[in-house]
N, C-alpha and C positions, 0 to 999 in steps of 0.2 A: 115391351118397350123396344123401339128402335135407337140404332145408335143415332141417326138424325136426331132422335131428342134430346140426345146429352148432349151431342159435337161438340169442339168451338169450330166455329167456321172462319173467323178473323185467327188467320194462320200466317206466324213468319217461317219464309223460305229464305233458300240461296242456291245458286247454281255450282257445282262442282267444281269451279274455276275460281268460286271465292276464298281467300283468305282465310284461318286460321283467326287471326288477329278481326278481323272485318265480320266475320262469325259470332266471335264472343261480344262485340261490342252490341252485334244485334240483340244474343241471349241475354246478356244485359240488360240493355234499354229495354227490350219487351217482355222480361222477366219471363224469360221460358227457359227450359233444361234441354231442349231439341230442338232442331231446326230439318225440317224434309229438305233434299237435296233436288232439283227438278232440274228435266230439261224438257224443250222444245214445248214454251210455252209453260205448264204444269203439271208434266206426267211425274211421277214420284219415281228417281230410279237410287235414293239412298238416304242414310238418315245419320245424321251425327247429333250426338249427346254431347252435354256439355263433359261427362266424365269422358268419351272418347277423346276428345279437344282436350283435356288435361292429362292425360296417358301419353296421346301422342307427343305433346309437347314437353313433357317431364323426359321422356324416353331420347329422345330425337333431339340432337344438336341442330337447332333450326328454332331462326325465329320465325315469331307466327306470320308475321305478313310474309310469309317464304313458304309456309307450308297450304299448301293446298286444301279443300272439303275432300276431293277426287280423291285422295291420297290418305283420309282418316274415315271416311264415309263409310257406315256399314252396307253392302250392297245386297244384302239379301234382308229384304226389312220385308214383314209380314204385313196386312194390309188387312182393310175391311169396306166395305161398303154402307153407303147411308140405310140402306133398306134395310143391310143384316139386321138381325136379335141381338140385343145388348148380350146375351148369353154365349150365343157363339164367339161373339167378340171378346168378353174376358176367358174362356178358353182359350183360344190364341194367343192372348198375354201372358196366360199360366204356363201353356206349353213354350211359347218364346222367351218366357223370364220376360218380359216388356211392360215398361209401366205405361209406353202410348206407342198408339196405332197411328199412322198419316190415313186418312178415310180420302178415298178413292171413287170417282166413279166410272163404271165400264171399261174406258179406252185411259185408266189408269190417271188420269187428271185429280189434283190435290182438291179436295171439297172443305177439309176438316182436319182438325185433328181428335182422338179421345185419349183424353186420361184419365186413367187408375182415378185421379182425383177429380172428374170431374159426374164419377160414378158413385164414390162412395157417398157423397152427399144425400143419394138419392137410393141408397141401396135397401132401407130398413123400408121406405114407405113404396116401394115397387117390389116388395118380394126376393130381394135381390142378397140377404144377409148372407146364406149360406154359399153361393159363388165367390161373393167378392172376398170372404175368409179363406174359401179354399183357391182363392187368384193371389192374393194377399199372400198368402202362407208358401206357395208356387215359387210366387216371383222372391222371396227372400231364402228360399233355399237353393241357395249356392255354396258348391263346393270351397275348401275355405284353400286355398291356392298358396296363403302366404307360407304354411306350412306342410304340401301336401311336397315339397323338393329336399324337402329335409333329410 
């Protein structure tokens, strides 16, 4: 299976210069947890979560229509392509801790997005049970922080 066949392809974006505040209203309305950050056109150059947009803004004396994407955006966002294997792609996820990829093609342009959830739906009937447990298992193993400054 290719990631083309899970994608979603009706993807919300925003450009780097957007709001904080203008961000969330998007994740909002179009009930997404991410938003890929593009320029020129729809190259992918970052991606903010909705948990970055509530870290930064918990942290940071600044209201949201003041804070920048530029400025919360993670700029090293891993990537996949429509053609890849569904396989290689939750690798990626495992190894990034990421529940979604922005899918890309060639000259980096937004095509899709995947997610963790739009995989597991199809994991048992593709062969796929043993990945997505050990992507699953991957991506919630995180160091526990609150108490590792103790």
């Amino acid at each position: 299976m290719r990631v083309q066949d899970v994608m979603r392809e009706a993807v919300s974006y925003c450009d780097a210069g957007t709001n904080a505040a203008t961000a969330a209203e998007i994740m909002w309305t179009n009930n997404c947890g991410c938003l890929p950050v593009v320029e020129d056109g729809k190259r992918v150059v970052g991606m903010v979560t909705d948990r970055d947009l509530f870290i930064a803004l918990g942290t940071q004396n600044r209201r949201p229509a003041e804070l920048s994407l530029g400025e919360v955006m993670n700029k090293d966002v891993s990537r996949c392509s429509p053609e890849d294997d569904i396989r290689n792609a939750l690798r990626t996820m495992a190894l990034k801790q990421a529940h979604r990829l922005p899918v890309v093609d060639k000259s980096g342009e937004l095509k899709g997005i995947l997610s963790i959830d739009d995989v597991v739906p199809r994991a048992k009937r593709e062969g796929l049970s043993s990945e997505i447990i050990e992507t699953l298992t991957t991506i919630c193993e995180r160091p526990n922080y609150r108490f590792a400054h103790n």
